[in-house]
C-alpha positions in Angstrom: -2.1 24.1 -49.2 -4.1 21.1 -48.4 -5.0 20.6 -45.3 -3.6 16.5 -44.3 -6.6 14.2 -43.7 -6.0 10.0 -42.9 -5.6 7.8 -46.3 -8.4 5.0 -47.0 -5.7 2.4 -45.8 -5.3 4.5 -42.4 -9.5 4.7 -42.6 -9.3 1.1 -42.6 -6.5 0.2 -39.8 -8.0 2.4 -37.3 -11.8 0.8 -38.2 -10.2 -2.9 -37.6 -8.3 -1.7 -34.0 -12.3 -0.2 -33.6 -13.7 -3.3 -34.3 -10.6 -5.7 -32.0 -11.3 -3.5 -29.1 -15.1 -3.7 -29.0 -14.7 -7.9 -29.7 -11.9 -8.1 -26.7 -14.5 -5.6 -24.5 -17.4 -8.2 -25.2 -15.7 -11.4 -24.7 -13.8 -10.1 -21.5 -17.6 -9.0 -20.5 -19.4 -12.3 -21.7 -16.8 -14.3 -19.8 -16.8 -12.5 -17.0 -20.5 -12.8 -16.4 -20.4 -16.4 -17.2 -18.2 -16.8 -14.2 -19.7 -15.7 -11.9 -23.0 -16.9 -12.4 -21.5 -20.2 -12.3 -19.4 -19.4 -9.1 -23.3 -18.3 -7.5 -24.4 -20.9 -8.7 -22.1 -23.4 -7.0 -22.1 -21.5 -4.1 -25.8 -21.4 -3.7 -26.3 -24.4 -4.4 -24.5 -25.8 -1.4 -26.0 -27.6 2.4 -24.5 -24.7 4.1 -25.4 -22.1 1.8 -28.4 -20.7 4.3 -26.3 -20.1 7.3 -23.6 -18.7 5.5 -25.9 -16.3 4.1 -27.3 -15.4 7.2 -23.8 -15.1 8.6 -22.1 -13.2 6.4 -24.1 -11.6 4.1 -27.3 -10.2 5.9 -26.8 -6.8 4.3 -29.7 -5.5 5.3 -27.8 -5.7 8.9 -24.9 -4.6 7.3 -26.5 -1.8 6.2 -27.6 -0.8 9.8 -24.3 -0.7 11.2 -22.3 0.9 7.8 -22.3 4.4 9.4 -20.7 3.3 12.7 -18.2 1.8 10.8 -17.2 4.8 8.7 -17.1 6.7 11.7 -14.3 4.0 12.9 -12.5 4.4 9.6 -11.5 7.9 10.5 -9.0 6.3 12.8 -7.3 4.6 10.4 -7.2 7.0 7.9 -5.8 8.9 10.5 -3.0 6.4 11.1 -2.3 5.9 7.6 -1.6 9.3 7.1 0.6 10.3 10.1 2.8 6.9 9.4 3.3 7.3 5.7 4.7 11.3 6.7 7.3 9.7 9.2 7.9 6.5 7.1 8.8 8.7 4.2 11.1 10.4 6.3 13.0 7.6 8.2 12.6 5.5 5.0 15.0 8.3 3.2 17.1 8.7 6.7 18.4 4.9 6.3 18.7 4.2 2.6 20.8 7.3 2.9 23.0 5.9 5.6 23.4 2.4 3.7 25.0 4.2 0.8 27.5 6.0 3.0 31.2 5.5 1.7 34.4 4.7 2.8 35.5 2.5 6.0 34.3 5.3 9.0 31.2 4.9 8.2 30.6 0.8 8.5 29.1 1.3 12.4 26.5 3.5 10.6 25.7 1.1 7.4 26.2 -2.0 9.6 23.4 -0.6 12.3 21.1 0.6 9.4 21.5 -2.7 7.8 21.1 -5.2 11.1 17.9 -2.6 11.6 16.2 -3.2 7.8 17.2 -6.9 8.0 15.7 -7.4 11.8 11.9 -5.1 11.0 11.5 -6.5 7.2 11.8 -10.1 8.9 9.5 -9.4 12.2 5.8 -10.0 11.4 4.0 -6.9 12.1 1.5 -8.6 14.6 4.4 -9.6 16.9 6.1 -6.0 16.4 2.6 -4.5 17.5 2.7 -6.7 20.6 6.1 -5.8 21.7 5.9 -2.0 21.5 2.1 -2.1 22.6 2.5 -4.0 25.8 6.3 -4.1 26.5 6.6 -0.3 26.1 4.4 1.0 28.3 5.5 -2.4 30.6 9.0 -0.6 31.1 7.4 2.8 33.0 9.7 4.9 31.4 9.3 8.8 31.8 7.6 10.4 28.8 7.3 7.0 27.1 3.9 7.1 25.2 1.2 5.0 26.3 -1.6 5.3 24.6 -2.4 2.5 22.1 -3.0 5.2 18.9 0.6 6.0 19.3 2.1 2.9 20.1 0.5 1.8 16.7 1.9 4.3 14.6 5.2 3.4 16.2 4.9 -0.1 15.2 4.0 0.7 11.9 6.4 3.0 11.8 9.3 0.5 12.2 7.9 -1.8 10.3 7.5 -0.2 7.1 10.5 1.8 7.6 12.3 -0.9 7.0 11.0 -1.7 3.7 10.4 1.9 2.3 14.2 2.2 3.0 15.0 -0.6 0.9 13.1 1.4 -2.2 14.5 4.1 -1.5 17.8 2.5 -1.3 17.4 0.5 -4.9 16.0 3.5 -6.3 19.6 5.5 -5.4 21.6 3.0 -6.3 19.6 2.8 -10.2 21.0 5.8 -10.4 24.4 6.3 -13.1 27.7 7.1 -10.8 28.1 9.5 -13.8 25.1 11.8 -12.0 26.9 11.9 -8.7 30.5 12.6 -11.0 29.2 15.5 -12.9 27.2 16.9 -9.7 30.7 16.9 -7.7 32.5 18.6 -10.5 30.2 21.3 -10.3 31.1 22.3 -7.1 28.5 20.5 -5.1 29.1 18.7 -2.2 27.8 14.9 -1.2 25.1 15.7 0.6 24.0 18.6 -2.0 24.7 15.7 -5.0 22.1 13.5 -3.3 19.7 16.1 -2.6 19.4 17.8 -5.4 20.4 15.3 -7.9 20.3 11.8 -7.0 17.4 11.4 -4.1 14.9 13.5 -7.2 16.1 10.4 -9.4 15.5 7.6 -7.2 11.9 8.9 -6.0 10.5 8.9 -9.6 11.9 5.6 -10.3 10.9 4.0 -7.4 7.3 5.6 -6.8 5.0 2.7 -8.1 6.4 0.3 -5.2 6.6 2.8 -2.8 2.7 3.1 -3.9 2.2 -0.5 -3.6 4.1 -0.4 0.2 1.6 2.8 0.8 -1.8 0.2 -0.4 -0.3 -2.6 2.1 0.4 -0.3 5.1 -3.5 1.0 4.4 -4.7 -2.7 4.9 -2.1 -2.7 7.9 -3.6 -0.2 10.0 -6.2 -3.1 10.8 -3.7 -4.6 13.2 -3.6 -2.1 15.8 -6.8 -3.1 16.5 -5.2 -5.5 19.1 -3.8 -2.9 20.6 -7.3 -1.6 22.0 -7.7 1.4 19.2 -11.1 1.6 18.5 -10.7 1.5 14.6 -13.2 0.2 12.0 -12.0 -3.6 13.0 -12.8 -3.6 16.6 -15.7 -1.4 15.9 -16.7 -4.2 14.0 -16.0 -6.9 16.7 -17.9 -5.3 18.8 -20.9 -5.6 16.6 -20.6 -8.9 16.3 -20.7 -9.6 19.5 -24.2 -8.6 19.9 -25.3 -11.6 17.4 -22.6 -13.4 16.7 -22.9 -12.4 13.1 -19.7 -11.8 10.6 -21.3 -9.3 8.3 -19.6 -7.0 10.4 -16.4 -7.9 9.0 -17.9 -8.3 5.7 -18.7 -4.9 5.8 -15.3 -4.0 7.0 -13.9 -5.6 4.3 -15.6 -4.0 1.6 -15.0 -0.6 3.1 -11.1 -1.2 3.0 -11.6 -2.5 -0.5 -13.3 0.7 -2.1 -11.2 2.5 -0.1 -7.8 0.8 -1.2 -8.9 0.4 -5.2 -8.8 3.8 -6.4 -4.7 4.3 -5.0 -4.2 0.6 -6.6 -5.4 2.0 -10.0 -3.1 4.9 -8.9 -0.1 3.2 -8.9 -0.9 1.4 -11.8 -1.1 4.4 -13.6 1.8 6.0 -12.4 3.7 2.4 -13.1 2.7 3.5 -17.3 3.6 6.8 -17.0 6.7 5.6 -15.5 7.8 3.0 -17.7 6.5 0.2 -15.8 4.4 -1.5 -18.2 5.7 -5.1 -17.0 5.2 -4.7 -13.1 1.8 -3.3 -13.3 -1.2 -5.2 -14.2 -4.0 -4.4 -16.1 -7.9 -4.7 -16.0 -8.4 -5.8 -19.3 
């Protein structure tokens, strides 16, 4: 028996798709250089364009003070880590207690809900000002003062609020006829969510609980205000030694290669997952 090789017509189709992909690389790549060697040039071209560039994009300074900031970054990193563990955690407490049934439980889904409404409308700045100052302000016994946990609190509450709304949409997508077959089993409620249900939601739901997870790494920025000496401040203080932003510019850039690779994540997760029109795409 022969073994099966591709027909002349095949030969030909995969050739053309060969020959599409390479034109759409190229013109994608022409156009792209195009634009932003008019955008420089535009740019450069400007009155301003001198101080700006010795404002913002001295890199040789920028280069000076990179490793201080990396050493900053471990903070956040830090913080990041430590709030996504208890945001996943809360996050699943509270979408859990929305979907309670029957009239007993309204105290519980009306306080879960008036919490998720109240934190996804706060601005984070303002929630980081009230637990880092008025905390600590009411002197209570074993309340935490120090402004690495009062951050993490903040962020905490914050994104809580919003995780738990994922979570919540992502039980809800979930057929009644799951939860139906579970209890006829022999399992009870809380062993139908558990092993059933919550394994449903989390896949369905994991490329915006991805995106929450890029935002909240941008976030950890804030609790800069809050005195934490994280790659932000770090970078205030430098420029308050010339009064130079490529501190910041550095900064930035750091947060950007840091947050690109878990964007390209999600986006590939978002494929796998069936998401093909709520992720983008590079080319």
């Amino acid at each position: 028996m022969e073994a099966w090789s591709p027909s002349a017509r095949q030969h030909e189709r995969d050739a053309f798709r060969r020959r599409r992909t390479r034109r759409s690389a190229l013109i994608a790549t022409a156009s792209t250089v195009v634009f932003f060697v008019a955008a420089a040039l535009v740019v450069r071209s400007t009155p301003g364009w001198p101080r700006v560039r010795d404002s913002f994009f001295d890199f040789h300074r920028g280069w000076q003070i990179l490793p201080g900031l990396l050493r900053a970054l471990w903070i956040n990193v830090q913080i990041m880590l430590i709030s996504e563990v208890l945001i996943l955690l809360f996050a699943l407490i509270i979408a859990w207690l929305r979907t309670l049934q029957g009239p007993a439980f309204f105290p519980i889904r009306f306080l879960a809900t008036a919490y998720v409404d109240i934190f996804r409308g706060l601005p984070l700045l303002l929630v980081l000002y009230v637990i880092g100052y008025g905390l600590p302000g009411l002197r209570l016994t074993g309340a935490p003062n120090s402004p690495f946990v009062l951050g993490i609190i903040a962020l905490v509450l914050t994104y809580t609020a919003y995780v738990a709304e994922v979570f919540r949409a992502g039980i809800e997508s979930v057929h009644p006829s799951q939860r139906a077959a579970a209890r006829s089993l022999g399992l009870t409620h809380g062993q139908s969510m558990r092993f059933v249900v919550f394994p449903q939601a989390v896949r369905r739901v994991l490329p915006p609980l991805l995106n929450d997870f890029v935002s909240l790494q941008k976030d950890t920025s804030l609790v800069s205000i809050l005195g934490v000496i994280d790659i932000v401040l770090t970078a205030q203080n430098d420029t308050a030694q010339d009064f130079k932003f490529v501190p910041y510019v550095m900064a930035g850039l750091v947060f950007v290669v840091l947050t690109i690779p878990l964007a390209r994540f999600t986006d590939w997760v978002g494929r796998r997952q069936g998401w093909r029109g709520a992720v983008g795409s590079v080319v």
